[in-house]
C-alpha positions as CSV (number, residue, x, y, z in Angstrom):
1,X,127.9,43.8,142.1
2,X,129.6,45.0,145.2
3,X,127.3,47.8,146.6
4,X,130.7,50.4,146.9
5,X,129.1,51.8,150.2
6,X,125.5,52.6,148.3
7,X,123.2,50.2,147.2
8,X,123.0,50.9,143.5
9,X,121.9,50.7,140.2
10,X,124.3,51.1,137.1
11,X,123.6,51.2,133.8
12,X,126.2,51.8,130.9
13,X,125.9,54.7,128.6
14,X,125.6,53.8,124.6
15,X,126.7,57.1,123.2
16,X,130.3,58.1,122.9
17,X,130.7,61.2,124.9
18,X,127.4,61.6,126.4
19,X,127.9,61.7,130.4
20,X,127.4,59.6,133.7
21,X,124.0,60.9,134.9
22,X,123.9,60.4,139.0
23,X,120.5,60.3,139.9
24,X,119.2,61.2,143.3
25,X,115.5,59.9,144.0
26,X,112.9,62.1,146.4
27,X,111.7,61.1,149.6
28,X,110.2,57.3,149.7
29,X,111.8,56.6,146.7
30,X,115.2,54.0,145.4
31,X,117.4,53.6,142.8
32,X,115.2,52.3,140.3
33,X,113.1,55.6,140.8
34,X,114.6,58.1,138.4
35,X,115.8,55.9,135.7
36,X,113.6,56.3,133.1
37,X,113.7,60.2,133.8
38,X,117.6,59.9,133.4
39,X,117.0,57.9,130.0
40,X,114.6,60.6,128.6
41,X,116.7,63.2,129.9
42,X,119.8,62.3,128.1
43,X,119.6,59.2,126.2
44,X,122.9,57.1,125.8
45,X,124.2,58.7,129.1
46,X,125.5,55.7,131.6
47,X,123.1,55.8,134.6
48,X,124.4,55.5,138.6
49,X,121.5,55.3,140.8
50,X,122.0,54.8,144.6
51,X,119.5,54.5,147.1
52,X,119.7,56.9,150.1
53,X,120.5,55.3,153.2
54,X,118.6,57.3,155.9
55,X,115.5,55.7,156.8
56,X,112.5,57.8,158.3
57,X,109.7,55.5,159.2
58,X,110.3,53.4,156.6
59,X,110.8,55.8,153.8
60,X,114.5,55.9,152.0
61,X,116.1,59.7,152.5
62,X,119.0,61.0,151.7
63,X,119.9,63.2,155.0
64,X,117.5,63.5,158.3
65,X,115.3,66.2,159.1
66,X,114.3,67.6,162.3
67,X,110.8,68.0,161.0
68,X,109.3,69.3,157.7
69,X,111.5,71.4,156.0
70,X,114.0,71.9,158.9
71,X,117.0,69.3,158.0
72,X,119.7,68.3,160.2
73,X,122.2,70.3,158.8
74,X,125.4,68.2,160.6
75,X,123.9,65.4,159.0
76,X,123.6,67.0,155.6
77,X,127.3,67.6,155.7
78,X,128.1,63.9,156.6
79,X,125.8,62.5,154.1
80,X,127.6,64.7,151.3
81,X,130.4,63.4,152.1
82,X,129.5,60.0,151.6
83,X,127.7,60.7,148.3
84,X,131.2,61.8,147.3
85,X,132.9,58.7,148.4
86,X,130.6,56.5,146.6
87,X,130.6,58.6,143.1
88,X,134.8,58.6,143.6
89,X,134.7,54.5,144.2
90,X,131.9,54.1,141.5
91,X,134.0,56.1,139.0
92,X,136.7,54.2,139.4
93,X,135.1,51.0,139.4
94,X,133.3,51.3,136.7
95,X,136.1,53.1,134.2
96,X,133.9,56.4,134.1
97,X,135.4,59.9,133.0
98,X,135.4,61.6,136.4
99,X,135.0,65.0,134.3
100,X,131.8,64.4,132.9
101,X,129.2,63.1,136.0
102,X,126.4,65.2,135.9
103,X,123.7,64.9,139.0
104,X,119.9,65.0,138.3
105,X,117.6,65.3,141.4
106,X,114.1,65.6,142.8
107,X,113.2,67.2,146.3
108,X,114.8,65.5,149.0
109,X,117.5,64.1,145.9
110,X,118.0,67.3,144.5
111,X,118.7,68.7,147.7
112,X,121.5,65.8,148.7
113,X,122.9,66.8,145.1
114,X,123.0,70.2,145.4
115,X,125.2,70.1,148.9
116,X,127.2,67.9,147.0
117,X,127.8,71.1,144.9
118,X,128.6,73.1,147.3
119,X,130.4,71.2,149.8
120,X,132.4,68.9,147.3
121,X,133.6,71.2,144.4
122,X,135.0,69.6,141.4
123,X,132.6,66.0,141.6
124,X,129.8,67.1,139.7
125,X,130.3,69.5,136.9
126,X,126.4,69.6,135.7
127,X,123.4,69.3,137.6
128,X,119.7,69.5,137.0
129,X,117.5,70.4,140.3
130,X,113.9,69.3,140.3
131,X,112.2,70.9,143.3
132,X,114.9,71.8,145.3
133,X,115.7,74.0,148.6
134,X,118.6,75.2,149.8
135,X,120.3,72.4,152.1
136,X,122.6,74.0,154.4
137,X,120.2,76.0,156.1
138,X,121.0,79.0,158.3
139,X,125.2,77.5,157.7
140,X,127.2,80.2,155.8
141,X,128.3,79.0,152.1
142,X,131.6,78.6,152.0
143,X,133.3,80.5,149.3
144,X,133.9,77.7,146.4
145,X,134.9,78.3,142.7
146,X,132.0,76.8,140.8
147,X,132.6,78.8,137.5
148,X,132.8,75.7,135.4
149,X,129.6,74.4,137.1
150,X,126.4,74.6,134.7
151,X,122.8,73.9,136.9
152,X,119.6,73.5,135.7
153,X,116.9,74.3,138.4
154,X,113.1,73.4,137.8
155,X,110.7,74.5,140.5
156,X,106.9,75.5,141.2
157,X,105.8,79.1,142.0
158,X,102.9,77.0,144.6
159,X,105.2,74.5,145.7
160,X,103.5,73.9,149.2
161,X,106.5,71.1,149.9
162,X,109.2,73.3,148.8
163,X,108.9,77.1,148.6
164,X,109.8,78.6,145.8
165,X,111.6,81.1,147.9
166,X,114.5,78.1,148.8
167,X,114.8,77.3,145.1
168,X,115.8,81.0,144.2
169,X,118.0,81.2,147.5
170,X,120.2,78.2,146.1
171,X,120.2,80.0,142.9
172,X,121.7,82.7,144.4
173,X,124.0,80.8,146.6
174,X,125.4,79.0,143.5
175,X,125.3,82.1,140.9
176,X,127.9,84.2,144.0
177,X,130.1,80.5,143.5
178,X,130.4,81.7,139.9
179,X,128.2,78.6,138.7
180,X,126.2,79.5,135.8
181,X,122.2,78.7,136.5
182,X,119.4,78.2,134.6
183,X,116.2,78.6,136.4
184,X,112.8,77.9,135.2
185,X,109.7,79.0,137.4
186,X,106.5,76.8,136.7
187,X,103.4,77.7,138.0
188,X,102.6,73.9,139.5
189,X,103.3,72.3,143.2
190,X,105.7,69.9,144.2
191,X,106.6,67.7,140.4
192,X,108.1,67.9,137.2
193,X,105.8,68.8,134.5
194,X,106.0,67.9,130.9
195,X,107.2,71.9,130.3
196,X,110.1,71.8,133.0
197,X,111.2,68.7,131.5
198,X,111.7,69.4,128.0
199,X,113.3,72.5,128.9
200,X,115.7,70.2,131.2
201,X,116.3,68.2,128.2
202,X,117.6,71.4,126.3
203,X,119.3,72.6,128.6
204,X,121.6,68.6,128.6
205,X,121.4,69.0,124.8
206,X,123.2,72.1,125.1
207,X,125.6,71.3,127.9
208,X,126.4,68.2,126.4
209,X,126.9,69.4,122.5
């Protein structure tokens, strides 16, 4: 399988209609991470999993970071943009409807997807957000029409990782692009509890019906 710029896994869907889930592992993690969570999430989809190609001390990332919680910003931008190549090429490789990839993401992958949103309108037009913050820090959004953009955020009140405060910025940031968000508040840290998880499974039940 030719690695189309990622290392990757793909999986075809079973279910007529059901969409290509893109799914962006956290910090330390690879493509085989999130693909039991993309299986439970919405089963039948066809799964594209790439590995993030940044390597910090020996842990796969998706974008580099200045230190905790400060990322390099420039190198956000770049790495979007070669998320965006990869999911055009894979696509078209694999004979996938370019109108129905949906990204699903945790932390450090749910960050990488949602500049992707931002940054590359029209590639992704669902996307669920497991403990996400707001990637382009301190850069001014760019005004994008995301009104046929549907996100589903998940993220803890004492998230000591990722405050709580950067998950409700990016809502905001993607509600004034006209996306329509979902956000569920848990009261846990830095993971995806059984609660945020079935309500992410509603939420792709509904998109998806």
């Amino acid at each position: 399988m030719a690695d189309l710029g990622f290392t990757h896994v793909f999986r075809p869907g079973s279910h007529p209609g059901a969409p290509t889930l893109l799914l962006l592992h956290g910090t330390g993690a690879d493509e085989y991470d999130l693909l039991e969570l993309g299986q439970v999430l919405v089963p039948g989809a066809a799964l594209l999993s790439p590995r993030g190609r940044v390597d910090e001390n020996g842990a796969n990332r998706w974008f580099r970071r200045l230190r905790e919680g400060v990322f390099d910003v420039d190198d956000v931008i770049a790495r979007a943009a070669e998320l965006a190549d990869f999911v055009r090429a894979a696509t078209a490789a694999y004979g996938l409807d370019p109108a129905a990839t949906a990204a699903v993401g945790f932390s450090n992958g749910a960050n990488m997807a949602a500049a992707t949103l931002l940054l590359h309108p029209g590639l992704l037009r669902r996307a669920a957000l497991f403990a996400v913050a707001a990637p382009l820090q301190g850069r001014p959004i760019r005004p994008v029409d995301l009104s046929d953009v549907s996100v589903f955020v998940g993220a803890g009140v004492a998230d000591t990782v990722t405050p709580i405060d950067q998950a409700r910025l990016l809502a905001d940031q993607l509600r004034e692009c006209s996306a329509t968000v979902q956000m569920h508040e848990h009261p846990g840290g830095h993971g995806l509890p059984p609660e945020v998880l079935n309500r992410a499974r509603q939420w792709f039940a509904g998109a998806v019906s």
